[in-house]
C-alpha angles and dihedrals in degrees: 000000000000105000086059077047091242095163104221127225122229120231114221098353089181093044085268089164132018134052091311095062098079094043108031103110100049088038091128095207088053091042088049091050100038089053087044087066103033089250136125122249082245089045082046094050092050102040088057091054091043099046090076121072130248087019111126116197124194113183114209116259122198128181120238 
């Protein structure tokens, strides 16, 4: 994809889905890495996804 320079989306970038969801915010090696940097485990979660090129991350909204 990238080489026709396709960007790609990235599903779930906040573990929206899948076996992290129900446990994202007290993972302790997230936690760790994420207080390394200043960042939140959610900031964490979107930085990696956005470091790469051509990766496009949207992150689900809701209204309350």
């Amino acid at each position: 994809m990238m080489e026709r320079n396709i960007p790609i989306m990235a599903y779930c970038p906040m573990a929206q889905a899948g076996r992290l969801r129900k446990n994202i915010n007290s993972n302790p090696m997230l936690k760790e890495i994420a207080n390394s940097h200043g960042l939140s485990i959610i900031e964490l979660l979107l930085c990696f996804v956005l470091q790469k090129n051509q990766i496009i991350a949207i992150p689900r909204t809701s209204n309350p």
